[in-house]
PDB file of N, CA, C and O in Angstrom:
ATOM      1  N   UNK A   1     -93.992 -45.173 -36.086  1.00  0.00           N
ATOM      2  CA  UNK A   1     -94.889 -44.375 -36.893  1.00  0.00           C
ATOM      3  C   UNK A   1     -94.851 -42.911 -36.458  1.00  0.00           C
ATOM      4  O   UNK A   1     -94.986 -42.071 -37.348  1.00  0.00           O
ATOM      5  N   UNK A   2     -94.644 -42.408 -34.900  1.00  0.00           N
ATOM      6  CA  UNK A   2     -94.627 -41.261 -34.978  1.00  0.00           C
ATOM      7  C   UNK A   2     -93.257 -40.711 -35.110  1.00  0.00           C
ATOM      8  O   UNK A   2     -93.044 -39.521 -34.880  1.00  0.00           O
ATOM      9  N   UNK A   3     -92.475 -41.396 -35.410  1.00  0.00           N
ATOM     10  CA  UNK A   3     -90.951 -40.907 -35.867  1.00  0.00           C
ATOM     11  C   UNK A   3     -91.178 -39.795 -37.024  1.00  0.00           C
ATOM     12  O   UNK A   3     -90.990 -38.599 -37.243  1.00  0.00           O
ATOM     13  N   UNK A   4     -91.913 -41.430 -37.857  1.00  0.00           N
ATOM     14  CA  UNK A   4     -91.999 -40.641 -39.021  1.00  0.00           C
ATOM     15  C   UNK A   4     -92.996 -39.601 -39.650  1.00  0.00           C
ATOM     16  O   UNK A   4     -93.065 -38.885 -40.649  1.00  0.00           O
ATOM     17  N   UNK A   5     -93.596 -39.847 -38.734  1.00  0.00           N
ATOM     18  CA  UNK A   5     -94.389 -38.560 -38.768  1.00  0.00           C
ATOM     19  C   UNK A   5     -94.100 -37.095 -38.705  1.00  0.00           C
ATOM     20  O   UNK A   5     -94.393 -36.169 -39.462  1.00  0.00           O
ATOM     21  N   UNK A   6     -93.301 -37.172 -37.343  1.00  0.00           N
ATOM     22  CA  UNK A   6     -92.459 -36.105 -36.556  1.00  0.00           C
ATOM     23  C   UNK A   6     -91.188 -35.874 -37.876  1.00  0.00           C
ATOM     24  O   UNK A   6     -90.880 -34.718 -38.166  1.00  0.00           O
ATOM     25  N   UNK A   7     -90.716 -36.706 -38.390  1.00  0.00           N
ATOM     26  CA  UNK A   7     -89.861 -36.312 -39.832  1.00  0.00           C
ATOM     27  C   UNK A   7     -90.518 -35.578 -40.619  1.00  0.00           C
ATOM     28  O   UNK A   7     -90.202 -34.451 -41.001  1.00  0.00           O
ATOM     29  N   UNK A   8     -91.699 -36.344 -40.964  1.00  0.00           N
ATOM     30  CA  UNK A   8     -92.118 -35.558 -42.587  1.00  0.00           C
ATOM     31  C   UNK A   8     -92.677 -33.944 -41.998  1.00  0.00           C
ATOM     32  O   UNK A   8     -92.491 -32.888 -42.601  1.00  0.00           O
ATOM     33  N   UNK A   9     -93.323 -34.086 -40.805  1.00  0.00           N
ATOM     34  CA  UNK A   9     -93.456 -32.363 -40.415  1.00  0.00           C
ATOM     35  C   UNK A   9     -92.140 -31.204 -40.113  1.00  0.00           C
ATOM     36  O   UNK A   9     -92.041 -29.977 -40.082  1.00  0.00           O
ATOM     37  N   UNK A  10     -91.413 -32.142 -39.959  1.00  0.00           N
ATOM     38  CA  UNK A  10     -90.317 -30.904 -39.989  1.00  0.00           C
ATOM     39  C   UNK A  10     -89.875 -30.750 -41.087  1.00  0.00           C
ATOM     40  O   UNK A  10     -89.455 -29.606 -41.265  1.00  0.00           O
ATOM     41  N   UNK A  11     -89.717 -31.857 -42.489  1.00  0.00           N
ATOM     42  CA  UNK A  11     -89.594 -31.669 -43.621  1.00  0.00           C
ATOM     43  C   UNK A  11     -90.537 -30.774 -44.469  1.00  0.00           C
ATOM     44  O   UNK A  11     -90.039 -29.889 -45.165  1.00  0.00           O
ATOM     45  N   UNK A  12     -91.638 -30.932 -44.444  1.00  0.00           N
ATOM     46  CA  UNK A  12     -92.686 -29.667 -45.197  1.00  0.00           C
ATOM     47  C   UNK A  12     -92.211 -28.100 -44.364  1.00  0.00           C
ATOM     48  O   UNK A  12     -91.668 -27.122 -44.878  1.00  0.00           O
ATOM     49  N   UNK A  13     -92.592 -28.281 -43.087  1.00  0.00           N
ATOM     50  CA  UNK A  13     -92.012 -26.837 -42.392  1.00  0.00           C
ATOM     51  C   UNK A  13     -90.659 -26.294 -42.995  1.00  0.00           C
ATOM     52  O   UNK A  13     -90.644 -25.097 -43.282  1.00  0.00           O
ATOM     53  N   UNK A  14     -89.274 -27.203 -43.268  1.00  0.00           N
ATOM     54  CA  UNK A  14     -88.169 -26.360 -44.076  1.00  0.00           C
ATOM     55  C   UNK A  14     -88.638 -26.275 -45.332  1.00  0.00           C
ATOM     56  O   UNK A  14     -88.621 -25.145 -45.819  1.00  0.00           O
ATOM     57  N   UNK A  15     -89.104 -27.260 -46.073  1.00  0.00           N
ATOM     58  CA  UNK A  15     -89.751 -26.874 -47.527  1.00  0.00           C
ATOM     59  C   UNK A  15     -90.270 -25.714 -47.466  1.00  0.00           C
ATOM     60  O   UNK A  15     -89.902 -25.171 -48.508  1.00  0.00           O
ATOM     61  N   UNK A  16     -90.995 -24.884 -46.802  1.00  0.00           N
ATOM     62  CA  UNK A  16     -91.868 -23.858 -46.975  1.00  0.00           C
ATOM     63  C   UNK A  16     -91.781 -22.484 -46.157  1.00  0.00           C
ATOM     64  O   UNK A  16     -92.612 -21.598 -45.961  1.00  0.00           O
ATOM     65  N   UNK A  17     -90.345 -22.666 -45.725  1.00  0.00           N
ATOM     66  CA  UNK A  17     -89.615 -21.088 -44.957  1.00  0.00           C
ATOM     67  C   UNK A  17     -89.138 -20.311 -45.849  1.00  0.00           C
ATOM     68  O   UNK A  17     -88.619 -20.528 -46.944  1.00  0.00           O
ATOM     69  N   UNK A  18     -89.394 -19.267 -45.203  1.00  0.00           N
ATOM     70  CA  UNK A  18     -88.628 -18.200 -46.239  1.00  0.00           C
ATOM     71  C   UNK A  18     -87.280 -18.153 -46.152  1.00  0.00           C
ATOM     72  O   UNK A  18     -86.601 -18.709 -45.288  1.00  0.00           O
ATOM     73  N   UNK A  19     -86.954 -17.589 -46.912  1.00  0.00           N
ATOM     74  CA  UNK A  19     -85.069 -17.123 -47.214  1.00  0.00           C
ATOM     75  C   UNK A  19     -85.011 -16.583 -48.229  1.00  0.00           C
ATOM     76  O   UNK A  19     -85.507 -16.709 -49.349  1.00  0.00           O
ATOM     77  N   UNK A  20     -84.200 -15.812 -47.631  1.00  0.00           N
ATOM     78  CA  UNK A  20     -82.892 -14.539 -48.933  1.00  0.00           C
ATOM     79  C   UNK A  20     -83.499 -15.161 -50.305  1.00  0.00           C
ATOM     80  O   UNK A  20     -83.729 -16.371 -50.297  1.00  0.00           O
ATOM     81  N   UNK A  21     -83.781 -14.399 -51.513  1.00  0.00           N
ATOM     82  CA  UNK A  21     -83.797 -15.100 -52.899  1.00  0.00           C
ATOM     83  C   UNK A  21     -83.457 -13.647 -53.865  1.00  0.00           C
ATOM     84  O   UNK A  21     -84.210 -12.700 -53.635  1.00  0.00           O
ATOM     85  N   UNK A  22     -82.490 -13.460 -54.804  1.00  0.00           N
ATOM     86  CA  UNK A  22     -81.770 -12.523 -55.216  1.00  0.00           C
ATOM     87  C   UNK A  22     -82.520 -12.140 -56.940  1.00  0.00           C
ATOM     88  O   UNK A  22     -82.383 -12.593 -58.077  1.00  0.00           O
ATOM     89  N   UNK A  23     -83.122 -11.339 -56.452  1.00  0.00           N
ATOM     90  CA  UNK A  23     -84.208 -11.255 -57.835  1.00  0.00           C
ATOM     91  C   UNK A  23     -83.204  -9.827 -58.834  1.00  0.00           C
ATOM     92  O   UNK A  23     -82.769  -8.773 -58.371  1.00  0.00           O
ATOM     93  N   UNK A  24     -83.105 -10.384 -60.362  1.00  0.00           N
ATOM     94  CA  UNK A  24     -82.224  -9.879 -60.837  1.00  0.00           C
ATOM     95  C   UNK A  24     -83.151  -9.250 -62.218  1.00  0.00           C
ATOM     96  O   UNK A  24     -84.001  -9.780 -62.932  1.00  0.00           O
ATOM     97  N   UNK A  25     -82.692  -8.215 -62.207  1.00  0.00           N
ATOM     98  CA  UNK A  25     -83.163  -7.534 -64.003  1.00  0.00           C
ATOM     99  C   UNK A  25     -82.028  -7.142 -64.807  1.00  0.00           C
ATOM    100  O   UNK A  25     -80.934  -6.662 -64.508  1.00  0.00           O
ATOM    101  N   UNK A  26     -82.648  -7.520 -66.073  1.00  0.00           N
ATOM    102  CA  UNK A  26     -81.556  -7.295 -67.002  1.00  0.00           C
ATOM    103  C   UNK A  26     -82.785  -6.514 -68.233  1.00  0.00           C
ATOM    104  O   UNK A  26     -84.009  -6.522 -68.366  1.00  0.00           O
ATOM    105  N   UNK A  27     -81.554  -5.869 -68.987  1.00  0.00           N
ATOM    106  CA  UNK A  27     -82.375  -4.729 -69.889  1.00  0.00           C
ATOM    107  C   UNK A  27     -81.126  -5.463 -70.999  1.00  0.00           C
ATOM    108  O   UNK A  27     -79.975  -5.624 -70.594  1.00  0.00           O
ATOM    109  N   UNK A  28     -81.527  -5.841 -72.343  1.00  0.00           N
ATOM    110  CA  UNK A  28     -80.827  -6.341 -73.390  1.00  0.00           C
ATOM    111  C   UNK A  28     -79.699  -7.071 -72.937  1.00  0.00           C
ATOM    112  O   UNK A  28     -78.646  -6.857 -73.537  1.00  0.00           O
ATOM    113  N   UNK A  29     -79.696  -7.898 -71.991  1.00  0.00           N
ATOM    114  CA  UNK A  29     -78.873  -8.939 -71.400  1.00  0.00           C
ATOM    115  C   UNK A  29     -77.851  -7.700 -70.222  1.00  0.00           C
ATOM    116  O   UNK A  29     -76.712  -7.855 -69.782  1.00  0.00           O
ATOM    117  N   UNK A  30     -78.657  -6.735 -70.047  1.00  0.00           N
ATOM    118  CA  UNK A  30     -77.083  -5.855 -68.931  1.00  0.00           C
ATOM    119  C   UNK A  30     -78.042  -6.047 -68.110  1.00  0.00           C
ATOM    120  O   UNK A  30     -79.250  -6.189 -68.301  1.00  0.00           O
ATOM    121  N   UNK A  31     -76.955  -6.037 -66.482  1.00  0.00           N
ATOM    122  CA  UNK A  31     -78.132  -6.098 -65.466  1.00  0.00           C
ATOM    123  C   UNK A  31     -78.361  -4.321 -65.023  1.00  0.00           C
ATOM    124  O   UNK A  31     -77.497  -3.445 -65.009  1.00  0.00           O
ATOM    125  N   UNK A  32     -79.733  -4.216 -64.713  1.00  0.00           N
ATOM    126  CA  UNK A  32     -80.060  -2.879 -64.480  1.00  0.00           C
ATOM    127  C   UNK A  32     -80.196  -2.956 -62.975  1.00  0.00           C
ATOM    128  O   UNK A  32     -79.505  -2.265 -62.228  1.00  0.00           O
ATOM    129  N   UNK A  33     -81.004  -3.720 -62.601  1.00  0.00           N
ATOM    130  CA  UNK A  33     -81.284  -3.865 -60.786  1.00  0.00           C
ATOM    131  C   UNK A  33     -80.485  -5.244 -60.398  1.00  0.00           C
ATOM    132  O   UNK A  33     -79.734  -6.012 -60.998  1.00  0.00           O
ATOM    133  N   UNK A  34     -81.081  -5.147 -58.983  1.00  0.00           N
ATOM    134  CA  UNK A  34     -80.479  -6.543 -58.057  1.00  0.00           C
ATOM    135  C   UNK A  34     -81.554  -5.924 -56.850  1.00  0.00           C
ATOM    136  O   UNK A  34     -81.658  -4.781 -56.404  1.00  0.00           O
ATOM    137  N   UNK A  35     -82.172  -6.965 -56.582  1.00  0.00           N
ATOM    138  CA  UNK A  35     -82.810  -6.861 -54.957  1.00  0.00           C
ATOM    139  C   UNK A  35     -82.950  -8.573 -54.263  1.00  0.00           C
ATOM    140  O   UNK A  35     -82.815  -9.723 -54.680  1.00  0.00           O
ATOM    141  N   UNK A  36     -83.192  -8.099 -53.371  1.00  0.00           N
ATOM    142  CA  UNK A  36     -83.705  -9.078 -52.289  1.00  0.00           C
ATOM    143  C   UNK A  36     -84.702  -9.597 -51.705  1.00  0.00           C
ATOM    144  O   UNK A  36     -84.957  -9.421 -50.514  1.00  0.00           O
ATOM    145  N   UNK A  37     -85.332 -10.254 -52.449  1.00  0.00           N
ATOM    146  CA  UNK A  37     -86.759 -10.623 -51.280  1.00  0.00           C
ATOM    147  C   UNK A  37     -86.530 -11.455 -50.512  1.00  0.00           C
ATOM    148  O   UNK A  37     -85.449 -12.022 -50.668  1.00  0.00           O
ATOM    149  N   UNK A  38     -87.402 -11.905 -49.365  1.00  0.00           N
ATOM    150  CA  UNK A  38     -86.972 -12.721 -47.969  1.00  0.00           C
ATOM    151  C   UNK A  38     -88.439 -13.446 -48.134  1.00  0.00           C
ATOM    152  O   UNK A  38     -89.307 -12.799 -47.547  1.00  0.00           O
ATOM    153  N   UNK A  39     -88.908 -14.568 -48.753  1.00  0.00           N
ATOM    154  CA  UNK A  39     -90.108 -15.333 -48.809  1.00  0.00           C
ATOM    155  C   UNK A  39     -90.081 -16.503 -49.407  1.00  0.00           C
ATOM    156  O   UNK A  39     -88.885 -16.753 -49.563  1.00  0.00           O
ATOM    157  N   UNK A  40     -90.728 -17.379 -49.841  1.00  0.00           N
ATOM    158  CA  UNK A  40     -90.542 -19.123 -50.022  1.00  0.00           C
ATOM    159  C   UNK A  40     -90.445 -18.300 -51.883  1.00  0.00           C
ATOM    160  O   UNK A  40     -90.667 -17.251 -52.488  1.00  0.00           O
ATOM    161  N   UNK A  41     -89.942 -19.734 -52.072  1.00  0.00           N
ATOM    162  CA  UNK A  41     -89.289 -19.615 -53.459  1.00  0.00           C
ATOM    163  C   UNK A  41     -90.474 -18.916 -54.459  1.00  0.00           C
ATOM    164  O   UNK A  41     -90.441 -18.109 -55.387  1.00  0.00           O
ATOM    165  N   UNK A  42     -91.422 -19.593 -53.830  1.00  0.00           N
ATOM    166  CA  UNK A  42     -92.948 -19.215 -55.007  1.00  0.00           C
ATOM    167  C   UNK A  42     -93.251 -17.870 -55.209  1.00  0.00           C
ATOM    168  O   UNK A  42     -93.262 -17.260 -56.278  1.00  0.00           O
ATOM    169  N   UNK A  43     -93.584 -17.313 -53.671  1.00  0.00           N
ATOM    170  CA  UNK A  43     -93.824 -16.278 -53.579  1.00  0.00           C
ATOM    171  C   UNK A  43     -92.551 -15.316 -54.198  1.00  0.00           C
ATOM    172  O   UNK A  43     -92.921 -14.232 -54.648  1.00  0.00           O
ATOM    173  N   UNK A  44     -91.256 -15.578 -54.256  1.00  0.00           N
ATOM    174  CA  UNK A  44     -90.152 -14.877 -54.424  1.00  0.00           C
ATOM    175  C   UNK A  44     -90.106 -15.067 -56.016  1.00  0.00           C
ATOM    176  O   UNK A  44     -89.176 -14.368 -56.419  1.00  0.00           O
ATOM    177  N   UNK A  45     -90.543 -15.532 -56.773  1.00  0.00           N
ATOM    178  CA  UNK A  45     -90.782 -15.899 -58.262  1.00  0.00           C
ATOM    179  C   UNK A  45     -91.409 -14.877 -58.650  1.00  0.00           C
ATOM    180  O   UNK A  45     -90.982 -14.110 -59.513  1.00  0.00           O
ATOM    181  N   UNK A  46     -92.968 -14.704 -57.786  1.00  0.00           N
ATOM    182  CA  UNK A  46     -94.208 -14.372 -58.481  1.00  0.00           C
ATOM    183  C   UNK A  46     -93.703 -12.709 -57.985  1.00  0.00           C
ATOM    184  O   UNK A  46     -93.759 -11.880 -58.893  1.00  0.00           O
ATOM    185  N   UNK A  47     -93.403 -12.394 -57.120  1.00  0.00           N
ATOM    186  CA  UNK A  47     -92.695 -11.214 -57.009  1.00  0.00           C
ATOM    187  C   UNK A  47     -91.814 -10.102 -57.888  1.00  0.00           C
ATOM    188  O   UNK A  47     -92.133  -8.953 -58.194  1.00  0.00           O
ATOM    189  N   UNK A  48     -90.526 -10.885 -58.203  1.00  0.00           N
ATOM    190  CA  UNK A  48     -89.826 -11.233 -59.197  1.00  0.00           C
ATOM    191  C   UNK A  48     -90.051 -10.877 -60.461  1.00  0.00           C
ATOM    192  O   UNK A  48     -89.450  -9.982 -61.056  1.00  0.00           O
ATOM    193  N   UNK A  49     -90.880 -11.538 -60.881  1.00  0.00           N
ATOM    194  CA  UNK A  49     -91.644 -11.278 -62.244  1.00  0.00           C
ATOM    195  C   UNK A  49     -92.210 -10.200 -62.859  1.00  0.00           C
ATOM    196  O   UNK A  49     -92.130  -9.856 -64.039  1.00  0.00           O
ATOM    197  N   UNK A  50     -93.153  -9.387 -61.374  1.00  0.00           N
ATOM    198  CA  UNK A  50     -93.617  -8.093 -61.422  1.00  0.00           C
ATOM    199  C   UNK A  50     -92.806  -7.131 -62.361  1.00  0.00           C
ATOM    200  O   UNK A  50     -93.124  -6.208 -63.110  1.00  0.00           O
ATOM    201  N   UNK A  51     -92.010  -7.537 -62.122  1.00  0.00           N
ATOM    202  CA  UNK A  51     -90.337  -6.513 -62.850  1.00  0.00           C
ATOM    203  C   UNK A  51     -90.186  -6.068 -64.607  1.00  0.00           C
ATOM    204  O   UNK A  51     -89.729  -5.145 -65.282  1.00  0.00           O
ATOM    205  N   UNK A  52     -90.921  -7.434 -64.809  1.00  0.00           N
ATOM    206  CA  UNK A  52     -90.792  -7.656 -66.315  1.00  0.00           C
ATOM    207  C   UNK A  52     -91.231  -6.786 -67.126  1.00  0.00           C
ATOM    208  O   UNK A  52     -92.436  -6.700 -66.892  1.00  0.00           O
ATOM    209  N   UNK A  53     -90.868  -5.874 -68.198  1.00  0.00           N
ATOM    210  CA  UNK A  53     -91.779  -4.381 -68.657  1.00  0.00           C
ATOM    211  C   UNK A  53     -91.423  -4.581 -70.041  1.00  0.00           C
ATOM    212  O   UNK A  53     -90.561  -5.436 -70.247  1.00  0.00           O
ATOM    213  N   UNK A  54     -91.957  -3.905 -71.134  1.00  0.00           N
ATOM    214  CA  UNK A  54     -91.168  -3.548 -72.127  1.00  0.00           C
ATOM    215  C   UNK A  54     -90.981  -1.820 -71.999  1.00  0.00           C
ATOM    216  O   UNK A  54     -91.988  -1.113 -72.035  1.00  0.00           O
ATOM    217  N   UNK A  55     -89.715  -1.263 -71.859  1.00  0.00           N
ATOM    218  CA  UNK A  55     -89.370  -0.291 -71.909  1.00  0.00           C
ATOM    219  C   UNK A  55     -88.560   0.204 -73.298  1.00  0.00           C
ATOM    220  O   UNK A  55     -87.487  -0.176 -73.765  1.00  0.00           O
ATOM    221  N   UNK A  56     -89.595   1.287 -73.794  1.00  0.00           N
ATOM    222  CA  UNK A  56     -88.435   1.845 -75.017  1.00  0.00           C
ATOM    223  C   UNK A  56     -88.483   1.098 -76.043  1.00  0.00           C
ATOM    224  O   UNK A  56     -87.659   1.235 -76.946  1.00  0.00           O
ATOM    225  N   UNK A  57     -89.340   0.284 -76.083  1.00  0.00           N
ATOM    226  CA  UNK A  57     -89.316  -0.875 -77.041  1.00  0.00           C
ATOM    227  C   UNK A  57     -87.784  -1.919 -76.755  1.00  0.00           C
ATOM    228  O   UNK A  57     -87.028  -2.433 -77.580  1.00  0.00           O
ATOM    229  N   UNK A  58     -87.763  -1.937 -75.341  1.00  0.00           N
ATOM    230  CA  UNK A  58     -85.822  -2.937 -75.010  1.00  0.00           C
ATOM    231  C   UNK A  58     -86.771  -3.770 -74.171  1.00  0.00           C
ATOM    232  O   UNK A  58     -87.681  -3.038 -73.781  1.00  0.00           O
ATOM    233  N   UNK A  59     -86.951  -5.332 -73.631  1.00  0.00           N
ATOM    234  CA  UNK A  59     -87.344  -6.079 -72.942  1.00  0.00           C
ATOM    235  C   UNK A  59     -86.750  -6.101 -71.118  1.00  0.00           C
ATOM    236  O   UNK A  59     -85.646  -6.543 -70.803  1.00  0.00           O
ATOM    237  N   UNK A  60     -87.305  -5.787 -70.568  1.00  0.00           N
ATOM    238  CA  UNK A  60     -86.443  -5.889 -69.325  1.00  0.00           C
ATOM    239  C   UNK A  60     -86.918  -7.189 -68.888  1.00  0.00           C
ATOM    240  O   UNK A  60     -88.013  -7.362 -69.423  1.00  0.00           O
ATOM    241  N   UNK A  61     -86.547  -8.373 -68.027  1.00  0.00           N
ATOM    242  CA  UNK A  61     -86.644  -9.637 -67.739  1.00  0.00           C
ATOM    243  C   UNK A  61     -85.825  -9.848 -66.625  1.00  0.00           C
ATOM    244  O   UNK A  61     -84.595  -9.819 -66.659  1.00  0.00           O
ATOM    245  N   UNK A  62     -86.620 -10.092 -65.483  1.00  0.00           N
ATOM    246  CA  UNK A  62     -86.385 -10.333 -64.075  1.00  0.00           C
ATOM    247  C   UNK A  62     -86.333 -11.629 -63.892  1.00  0.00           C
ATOM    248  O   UNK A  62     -87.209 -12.284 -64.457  1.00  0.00           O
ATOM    249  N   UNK A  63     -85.515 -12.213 -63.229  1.00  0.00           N
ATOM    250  CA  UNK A  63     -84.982 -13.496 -62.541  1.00  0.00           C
ATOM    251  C   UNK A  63     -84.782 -13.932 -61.278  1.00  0.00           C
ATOM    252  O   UNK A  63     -84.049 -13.136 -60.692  1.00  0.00           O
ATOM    253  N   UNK A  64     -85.088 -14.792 -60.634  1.00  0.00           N
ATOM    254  CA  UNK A  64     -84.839 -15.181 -59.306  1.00  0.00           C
ATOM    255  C   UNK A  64     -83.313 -15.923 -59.803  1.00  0.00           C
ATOM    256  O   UNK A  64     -83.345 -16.484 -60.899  1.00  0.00           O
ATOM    257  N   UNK A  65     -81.955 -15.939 -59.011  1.00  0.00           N
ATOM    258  CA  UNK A  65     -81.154 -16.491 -59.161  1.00  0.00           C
ATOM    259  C   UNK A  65     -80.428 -17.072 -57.885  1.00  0.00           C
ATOM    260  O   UNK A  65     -79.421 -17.769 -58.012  1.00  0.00           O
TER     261      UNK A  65
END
């Protein structure tokens, strides 16, 4: 029992590390930016997103990829 215990805690702990996630914008399908955030996928989403504008009346639309 504490095997598996000692498993599933190191399993949630990698579930929930950060790493590299390559947040991308595109303006009428061209890409305009590229950056990097370093945080768990969620947070690197909700980040990400911030990006999203309508400029000029053209949609810009940010992506985690």
């Amino acid at each position: 029992m504490k095997k598996l215990m000692l498993v599933a805690g190191v399993v949630v702990l990698l579930a929930s590390c950060k790493k590299d996630w390559t947040c991308e914008c595109k303006l009428n399908g061209t890409v305009t930016t590229s950056s990097t955030i370093n945080d768990t996928k969620k947070n690197a989403v909700t980040k990400c997103d911030e990006g999203d504008a309508s400029i000029l009346g053209a949609t810009q639309d940010c992506e985690i990829q």
